[in-house]
PDB file of N, CA, C and O in Angstrom:
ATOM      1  N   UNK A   1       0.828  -1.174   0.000  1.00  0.00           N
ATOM      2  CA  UNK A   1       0.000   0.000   0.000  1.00  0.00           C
ATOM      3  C   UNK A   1       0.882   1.250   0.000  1.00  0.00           C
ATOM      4  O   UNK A   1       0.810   2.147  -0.840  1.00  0.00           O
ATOM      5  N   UNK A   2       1.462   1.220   0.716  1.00  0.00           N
ATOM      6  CA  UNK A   2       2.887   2.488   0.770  1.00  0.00           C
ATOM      7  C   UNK A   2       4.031   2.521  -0.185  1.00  0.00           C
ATOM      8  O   UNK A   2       4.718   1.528  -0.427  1.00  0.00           O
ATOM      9  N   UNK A   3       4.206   3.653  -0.701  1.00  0.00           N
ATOM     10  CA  UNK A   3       5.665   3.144  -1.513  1.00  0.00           C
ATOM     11  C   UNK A   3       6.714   2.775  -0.461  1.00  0.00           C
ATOM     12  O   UNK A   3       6.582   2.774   0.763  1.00  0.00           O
ATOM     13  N   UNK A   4       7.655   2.500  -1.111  1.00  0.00           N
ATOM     14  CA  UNK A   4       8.898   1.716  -0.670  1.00  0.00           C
ATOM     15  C   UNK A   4       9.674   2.774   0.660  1.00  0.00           C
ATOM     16  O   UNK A   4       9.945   2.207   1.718  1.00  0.00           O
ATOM     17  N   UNK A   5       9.870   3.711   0.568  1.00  0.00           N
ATOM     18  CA  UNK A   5      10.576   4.618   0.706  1.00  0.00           C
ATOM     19  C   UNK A   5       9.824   4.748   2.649  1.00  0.00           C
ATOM     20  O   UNK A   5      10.274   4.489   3.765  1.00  0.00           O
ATOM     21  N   UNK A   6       8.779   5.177   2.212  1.00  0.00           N
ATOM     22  CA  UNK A   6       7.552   4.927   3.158  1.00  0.00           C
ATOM     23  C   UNK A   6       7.485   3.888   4.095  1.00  0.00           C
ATOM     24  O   UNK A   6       7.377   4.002   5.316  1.00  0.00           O
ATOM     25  N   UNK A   7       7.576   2.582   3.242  1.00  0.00           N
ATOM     26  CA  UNK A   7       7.803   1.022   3.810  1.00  0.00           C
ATOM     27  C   UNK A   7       9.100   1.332   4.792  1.00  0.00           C
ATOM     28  O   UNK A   7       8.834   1.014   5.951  1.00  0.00           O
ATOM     29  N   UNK A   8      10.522   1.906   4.622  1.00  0.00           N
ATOM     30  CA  UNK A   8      11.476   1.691   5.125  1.00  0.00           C
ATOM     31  C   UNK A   8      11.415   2.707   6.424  1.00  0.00           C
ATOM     32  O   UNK A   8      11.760   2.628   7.604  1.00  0.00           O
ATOM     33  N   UNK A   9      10.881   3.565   5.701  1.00  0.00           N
ATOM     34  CA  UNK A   9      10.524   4.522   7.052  1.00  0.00           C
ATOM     35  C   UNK A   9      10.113   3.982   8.395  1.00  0.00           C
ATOM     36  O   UNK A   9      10.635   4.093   9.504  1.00  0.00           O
ATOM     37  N   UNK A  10       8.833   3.254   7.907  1.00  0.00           N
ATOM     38  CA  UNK A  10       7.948   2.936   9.018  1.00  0.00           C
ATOM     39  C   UNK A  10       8.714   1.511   9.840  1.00  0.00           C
ATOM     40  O   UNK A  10       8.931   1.460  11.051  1.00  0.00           O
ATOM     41  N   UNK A  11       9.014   0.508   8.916  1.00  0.00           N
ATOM     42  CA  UNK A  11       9.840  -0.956   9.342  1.00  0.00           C
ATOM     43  C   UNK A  11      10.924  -0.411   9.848  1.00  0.00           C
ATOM     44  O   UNK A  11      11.174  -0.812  10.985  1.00  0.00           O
ATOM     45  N   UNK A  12      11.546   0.242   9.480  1.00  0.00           N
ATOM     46  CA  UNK A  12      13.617   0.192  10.303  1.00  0.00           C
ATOM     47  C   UNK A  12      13.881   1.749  11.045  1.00  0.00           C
ATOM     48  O   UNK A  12      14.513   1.976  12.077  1.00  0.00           O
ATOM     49  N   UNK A  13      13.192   2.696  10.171  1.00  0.00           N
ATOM     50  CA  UNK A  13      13.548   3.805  10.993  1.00  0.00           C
ATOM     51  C   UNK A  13      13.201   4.155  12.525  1.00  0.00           C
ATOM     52  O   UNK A  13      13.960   4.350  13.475  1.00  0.00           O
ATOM     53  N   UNK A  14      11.686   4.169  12.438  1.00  0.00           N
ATOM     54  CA  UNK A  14      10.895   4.419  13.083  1.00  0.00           C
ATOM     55  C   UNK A  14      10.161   3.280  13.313  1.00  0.00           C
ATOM     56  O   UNK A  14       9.200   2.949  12.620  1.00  0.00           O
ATOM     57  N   UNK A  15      10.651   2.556  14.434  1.00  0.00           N
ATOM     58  CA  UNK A  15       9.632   0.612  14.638  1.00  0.00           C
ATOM     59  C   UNK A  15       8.974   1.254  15.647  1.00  0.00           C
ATOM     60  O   UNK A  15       9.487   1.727  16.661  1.00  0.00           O
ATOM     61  N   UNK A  16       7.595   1.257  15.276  1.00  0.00           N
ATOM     62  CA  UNK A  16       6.383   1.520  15.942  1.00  0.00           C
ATOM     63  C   UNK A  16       5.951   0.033  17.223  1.00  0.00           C
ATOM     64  O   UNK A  16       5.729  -0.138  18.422  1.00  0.00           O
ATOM     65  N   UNK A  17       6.023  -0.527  16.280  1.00  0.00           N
ATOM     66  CA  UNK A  17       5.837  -2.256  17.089  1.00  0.00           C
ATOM     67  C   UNK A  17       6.933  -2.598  18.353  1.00  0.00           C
ATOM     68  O   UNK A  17       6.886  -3.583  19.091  1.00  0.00           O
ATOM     69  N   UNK A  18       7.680  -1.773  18.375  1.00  0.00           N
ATOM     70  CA  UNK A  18       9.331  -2.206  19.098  1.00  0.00           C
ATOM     71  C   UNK A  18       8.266  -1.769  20.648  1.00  0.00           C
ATOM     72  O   UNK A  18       8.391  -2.632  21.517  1.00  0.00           O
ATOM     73  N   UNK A  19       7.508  -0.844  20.960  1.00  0.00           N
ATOM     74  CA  UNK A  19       6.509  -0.102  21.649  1.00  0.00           C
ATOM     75  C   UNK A  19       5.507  -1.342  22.506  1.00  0.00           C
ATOM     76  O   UNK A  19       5.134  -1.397  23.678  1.00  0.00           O
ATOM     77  N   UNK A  20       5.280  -2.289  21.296  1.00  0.00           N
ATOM     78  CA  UNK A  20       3.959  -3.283  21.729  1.00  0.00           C
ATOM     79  C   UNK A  20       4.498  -4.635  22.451  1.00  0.00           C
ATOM     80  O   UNK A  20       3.935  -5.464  23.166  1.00  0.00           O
ATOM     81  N   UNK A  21       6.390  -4.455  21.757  1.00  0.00           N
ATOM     82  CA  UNK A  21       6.632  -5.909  22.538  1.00  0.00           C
ATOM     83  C   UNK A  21       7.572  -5.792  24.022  1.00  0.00           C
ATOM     84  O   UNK A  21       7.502  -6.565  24.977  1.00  0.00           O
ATOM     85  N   UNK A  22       8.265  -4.841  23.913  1.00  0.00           N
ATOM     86  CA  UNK A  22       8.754  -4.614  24.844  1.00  0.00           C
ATOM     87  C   UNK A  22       8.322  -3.798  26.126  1.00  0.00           C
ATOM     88  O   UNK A  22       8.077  -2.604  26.300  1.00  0.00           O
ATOM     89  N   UNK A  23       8.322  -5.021  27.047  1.00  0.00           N
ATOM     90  CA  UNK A  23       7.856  -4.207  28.316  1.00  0.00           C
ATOM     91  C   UNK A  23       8.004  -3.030  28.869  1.00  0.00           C
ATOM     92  O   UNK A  23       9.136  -2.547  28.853  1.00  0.00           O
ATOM     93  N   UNK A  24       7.103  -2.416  29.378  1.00  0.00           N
ATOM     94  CA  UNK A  24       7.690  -1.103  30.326  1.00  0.00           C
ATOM     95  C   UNK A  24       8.302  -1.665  31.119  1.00  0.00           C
ATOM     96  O   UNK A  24       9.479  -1.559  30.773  1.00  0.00           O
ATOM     97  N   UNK A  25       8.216  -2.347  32.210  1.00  0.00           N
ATOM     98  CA  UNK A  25       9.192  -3.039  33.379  1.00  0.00           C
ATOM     99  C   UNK A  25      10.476  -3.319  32.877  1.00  0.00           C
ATOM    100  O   UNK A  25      11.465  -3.379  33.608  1.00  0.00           O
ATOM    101  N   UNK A  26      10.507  -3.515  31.505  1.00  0.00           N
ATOM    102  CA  UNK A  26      11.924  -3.937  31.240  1.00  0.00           C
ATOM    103  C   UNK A  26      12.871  -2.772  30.923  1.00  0.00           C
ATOM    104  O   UNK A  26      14.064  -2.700  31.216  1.00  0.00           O
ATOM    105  N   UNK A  27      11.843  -1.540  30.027  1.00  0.00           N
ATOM    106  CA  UNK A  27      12.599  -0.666  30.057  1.00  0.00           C
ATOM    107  C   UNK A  27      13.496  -0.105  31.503  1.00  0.00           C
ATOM    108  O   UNK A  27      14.692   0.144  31.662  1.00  0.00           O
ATOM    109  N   UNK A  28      12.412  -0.049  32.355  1.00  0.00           N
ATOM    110  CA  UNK A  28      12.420   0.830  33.415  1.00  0.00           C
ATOM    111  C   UNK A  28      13.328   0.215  34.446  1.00  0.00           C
ATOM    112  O   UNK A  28      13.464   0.701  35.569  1.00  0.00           O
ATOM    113  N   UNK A  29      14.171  -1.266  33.878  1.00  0.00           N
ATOM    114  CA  UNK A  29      14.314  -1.570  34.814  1.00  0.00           C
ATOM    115  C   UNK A  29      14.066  -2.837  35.644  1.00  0.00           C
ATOM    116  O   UNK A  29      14.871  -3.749  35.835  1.00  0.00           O
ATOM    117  N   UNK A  30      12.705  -2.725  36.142  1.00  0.00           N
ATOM    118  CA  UNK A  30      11.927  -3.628  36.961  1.00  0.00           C
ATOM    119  C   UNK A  30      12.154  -5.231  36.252  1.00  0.00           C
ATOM    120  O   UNK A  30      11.941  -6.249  36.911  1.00  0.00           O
ATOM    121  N   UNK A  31      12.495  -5.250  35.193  1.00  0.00           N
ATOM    122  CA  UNK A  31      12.791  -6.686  34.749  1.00  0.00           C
ATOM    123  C   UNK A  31      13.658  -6.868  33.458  1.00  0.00           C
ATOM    124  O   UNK A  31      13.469  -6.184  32.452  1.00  0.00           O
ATOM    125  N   UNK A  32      14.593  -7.809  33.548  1.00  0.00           N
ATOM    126  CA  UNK A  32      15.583  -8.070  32.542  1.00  0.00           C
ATOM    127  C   UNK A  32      15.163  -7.726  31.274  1.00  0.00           C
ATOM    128  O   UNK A  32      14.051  -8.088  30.888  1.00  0.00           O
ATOM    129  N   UNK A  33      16.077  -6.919  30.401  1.00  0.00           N
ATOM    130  CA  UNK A  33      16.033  -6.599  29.233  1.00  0.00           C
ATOM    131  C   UNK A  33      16.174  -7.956  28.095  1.00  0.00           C
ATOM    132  O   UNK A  33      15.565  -8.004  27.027  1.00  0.00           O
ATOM    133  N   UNK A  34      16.628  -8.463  28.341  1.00  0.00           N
ATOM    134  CA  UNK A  34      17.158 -10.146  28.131  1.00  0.00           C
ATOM    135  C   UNK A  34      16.132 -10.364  27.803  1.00  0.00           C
ATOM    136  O   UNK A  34      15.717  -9.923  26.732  1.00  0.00           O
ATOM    137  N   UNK A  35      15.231 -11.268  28.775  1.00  0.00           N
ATOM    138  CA  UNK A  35      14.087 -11.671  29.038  1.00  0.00           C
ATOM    139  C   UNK A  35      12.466 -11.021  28.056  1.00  0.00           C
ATOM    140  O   UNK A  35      11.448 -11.514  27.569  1.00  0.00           O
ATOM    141  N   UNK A  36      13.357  -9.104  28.272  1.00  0.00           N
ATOM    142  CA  UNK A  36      11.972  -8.973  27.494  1.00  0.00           C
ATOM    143  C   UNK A  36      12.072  -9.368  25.841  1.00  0.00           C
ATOM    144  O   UNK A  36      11.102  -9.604  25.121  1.00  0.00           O
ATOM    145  N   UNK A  37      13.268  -9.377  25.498  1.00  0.00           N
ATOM    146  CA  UNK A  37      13.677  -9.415  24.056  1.00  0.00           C
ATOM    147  C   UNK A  37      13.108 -10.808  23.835  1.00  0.00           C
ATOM    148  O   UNK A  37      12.432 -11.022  22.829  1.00  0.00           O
ATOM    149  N   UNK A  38      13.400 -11.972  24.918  1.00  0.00           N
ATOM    150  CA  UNK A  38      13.783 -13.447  24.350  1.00  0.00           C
ATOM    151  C   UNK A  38      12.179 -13.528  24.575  1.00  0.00           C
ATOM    152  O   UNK A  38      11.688 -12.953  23.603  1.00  0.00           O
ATOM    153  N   UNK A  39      11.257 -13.940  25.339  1.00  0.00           N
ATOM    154  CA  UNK A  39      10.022 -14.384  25.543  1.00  0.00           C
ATOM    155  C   UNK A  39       8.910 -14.364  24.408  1.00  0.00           C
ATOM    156  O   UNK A  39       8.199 -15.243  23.921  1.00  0.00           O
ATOM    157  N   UNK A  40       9.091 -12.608  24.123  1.00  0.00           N
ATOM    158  CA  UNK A  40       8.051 -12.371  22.670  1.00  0.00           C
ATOM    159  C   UNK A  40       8.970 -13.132  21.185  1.00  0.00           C
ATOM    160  O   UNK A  40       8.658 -13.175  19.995  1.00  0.00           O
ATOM    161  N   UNK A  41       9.574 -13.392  21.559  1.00  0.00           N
ATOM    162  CA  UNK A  41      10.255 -13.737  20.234  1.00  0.00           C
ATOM    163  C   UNK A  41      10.207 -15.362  20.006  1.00  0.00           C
ATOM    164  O   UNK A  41       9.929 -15.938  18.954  1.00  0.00           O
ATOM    165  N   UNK A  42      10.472 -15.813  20.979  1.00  0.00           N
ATOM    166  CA  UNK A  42       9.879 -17.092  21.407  1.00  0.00           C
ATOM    167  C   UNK A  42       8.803 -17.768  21.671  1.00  0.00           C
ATOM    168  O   UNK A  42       8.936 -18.964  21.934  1.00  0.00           O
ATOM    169  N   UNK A  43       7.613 -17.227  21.663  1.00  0.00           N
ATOM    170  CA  UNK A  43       5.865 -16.697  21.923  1.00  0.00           C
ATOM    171  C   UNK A  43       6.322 -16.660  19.993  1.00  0.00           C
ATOM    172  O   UNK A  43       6.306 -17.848  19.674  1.00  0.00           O
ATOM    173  N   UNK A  44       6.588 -16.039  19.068  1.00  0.00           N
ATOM    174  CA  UNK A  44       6.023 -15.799  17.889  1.00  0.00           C
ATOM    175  C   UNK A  44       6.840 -17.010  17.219  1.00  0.00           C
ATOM    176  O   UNK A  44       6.223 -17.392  16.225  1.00  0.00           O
ATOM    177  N   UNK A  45       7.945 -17.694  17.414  1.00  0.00           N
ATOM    178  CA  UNK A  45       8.255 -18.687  17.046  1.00  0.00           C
ATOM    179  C   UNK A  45       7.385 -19.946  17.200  1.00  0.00           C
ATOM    180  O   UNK A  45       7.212 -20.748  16.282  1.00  0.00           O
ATOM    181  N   UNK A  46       6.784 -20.074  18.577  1.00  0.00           N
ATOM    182  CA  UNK A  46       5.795 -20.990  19.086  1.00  0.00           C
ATOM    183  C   UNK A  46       4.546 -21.270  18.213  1.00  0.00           C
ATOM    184  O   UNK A  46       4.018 -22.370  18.054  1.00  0.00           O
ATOM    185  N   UNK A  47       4.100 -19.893  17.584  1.00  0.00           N
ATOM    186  CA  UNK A  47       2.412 -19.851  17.105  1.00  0.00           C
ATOM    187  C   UNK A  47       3.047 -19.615  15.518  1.00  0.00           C
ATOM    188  O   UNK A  47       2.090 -19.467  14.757  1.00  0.00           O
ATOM    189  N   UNK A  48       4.174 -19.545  14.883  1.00  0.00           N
ATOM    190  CA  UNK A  48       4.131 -19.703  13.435  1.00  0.00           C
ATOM    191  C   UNK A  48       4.728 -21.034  13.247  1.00  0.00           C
ATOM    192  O   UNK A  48       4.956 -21.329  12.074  1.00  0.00           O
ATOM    193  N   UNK A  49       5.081 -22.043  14.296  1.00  0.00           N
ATOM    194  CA  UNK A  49       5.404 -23.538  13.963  1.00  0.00           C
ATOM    195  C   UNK A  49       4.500 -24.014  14.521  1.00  0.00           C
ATOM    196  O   UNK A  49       4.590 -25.233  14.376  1.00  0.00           O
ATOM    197  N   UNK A  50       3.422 -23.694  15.248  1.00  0.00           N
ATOM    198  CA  UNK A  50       1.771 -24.284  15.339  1.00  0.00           C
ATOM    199  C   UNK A  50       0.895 -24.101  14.357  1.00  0.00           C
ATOM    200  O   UNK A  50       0.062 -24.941  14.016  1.00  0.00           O
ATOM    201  N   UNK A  51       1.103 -22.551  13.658  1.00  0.00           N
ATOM    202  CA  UNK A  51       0.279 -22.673  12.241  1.00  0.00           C
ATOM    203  C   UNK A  51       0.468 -23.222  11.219  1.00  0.00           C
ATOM    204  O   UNK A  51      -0.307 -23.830  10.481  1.00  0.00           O
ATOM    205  N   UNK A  52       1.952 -22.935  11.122  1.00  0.00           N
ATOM    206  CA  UNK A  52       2.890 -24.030   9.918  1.00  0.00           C
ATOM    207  C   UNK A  52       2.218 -25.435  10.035  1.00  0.00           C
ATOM    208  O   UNK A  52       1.850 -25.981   8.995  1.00  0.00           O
ATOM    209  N   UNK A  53       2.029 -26.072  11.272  1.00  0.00           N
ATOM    210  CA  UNK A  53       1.945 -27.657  11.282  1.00  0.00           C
ATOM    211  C   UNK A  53       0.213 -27.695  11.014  1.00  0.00           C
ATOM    212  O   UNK A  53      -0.314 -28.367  10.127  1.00  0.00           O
ATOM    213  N   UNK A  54      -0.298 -27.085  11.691  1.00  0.00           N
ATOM    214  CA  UNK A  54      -1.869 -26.673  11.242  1.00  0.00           C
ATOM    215  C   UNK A  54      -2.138 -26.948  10.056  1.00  0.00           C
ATOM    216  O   UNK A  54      -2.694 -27.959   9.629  1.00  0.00           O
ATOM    217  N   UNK A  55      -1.593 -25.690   9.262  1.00  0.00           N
ATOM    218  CA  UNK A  55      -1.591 -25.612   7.787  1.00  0.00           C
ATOM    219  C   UNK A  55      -1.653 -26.859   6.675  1.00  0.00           C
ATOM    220  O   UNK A  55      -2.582 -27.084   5.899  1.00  0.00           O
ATOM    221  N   UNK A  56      -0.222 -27.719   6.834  1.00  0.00           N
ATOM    222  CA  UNK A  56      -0.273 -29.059   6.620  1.00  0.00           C
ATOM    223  C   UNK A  56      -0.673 -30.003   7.232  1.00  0.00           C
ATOM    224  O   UNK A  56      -0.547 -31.078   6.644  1.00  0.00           O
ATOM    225  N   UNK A  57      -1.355 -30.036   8.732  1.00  0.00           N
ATOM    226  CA  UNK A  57      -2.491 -31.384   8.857  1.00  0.00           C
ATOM    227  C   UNK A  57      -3.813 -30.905   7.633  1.00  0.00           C
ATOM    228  O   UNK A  57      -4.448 -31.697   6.937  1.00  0.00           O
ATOM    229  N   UNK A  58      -3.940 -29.537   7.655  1.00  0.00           N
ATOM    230  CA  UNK A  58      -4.996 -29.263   6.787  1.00  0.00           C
ATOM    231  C   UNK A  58      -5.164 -29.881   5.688  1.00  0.00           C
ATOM    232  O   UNK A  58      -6.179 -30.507   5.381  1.00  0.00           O
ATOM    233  N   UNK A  59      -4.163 -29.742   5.016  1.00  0.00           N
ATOM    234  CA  UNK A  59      -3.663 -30.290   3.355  1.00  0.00           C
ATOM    235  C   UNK A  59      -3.524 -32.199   3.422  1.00  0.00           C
ATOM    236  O   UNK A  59      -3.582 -32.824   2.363  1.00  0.00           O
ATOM    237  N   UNK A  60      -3.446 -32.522   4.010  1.00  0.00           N
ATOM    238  CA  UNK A  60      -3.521 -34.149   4.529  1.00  0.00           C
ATOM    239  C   UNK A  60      -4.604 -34.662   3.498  1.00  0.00           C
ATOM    240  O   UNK A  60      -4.371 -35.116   2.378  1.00  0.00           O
ATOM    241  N   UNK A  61      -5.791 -34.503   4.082  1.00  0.00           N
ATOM    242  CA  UNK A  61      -6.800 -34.713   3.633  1.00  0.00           C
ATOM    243  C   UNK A  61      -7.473 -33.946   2.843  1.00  0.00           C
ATOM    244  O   UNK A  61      -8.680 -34.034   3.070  1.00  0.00           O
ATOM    245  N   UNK A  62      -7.172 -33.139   1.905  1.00  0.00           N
ATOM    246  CA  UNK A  62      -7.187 -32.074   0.524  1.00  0.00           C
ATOM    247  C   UNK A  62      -7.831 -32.759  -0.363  1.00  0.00           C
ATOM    248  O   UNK A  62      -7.136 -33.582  -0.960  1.00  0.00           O
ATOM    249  N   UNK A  63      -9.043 -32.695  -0.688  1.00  0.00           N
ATOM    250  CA  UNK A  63      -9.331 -33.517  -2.302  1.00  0.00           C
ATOM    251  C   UNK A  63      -9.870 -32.266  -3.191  1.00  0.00           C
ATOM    252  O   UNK A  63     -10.688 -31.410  -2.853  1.00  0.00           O
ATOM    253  N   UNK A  64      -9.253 -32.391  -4.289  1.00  0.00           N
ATOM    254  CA  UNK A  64      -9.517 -30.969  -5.213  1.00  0.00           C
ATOM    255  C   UNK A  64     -11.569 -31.854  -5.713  1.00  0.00           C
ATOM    256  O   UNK A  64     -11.984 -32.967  -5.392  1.00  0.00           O
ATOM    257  N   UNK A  65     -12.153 -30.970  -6.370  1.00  0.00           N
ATOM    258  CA  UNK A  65     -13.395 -30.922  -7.061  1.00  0.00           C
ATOM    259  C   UNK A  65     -12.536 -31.365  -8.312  1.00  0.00           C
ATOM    260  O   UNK A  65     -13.087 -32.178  -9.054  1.00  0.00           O
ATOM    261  N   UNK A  66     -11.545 -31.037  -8.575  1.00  0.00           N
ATOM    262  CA  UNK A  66     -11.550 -31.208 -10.148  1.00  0.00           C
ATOM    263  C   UNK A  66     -12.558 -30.420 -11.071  1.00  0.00           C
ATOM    264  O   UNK A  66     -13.284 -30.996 -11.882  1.00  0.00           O
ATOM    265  N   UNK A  67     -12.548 -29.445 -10.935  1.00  0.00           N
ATOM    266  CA  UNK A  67     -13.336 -28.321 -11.971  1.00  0.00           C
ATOM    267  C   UNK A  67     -12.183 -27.374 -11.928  1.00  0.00           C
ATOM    268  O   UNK A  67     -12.230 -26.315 -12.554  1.00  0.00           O
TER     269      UNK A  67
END
């Protein structure tokens, strides 16, 4: 939807999302910076090799219509 230029802006310059995963406690302090990095990242590894495997039990049993 955005040109490119736009795209890079928003992904690398300016990470809006960097906001949603990282804790305040971690900023502030109150809990390992470590921890806040590794957990969400590990949480999104978890649910795209649960959908991945999802995906293909899906396809298992696939029969096209043939039209």
């Amino acid at each position: 939807v955005y040109p490119g230029w736009t795209q890079m802006l928003l992904l690398v310059l300016v990470p809006f999302a960097t906001a949603n995963f990282i804790p305040v406690s971690a900023v502030s302090g109150r809990w390992a910076m470590g921890s806040a990095l590794l957990w969400p990242g590990l949480a999104a590894v978890i649910c795209v090799a649960v959908a991945w495997r999802l995906w293909d039990l899906a396809f298992l049993h696939y029969e096209s219509t043939g039209s």
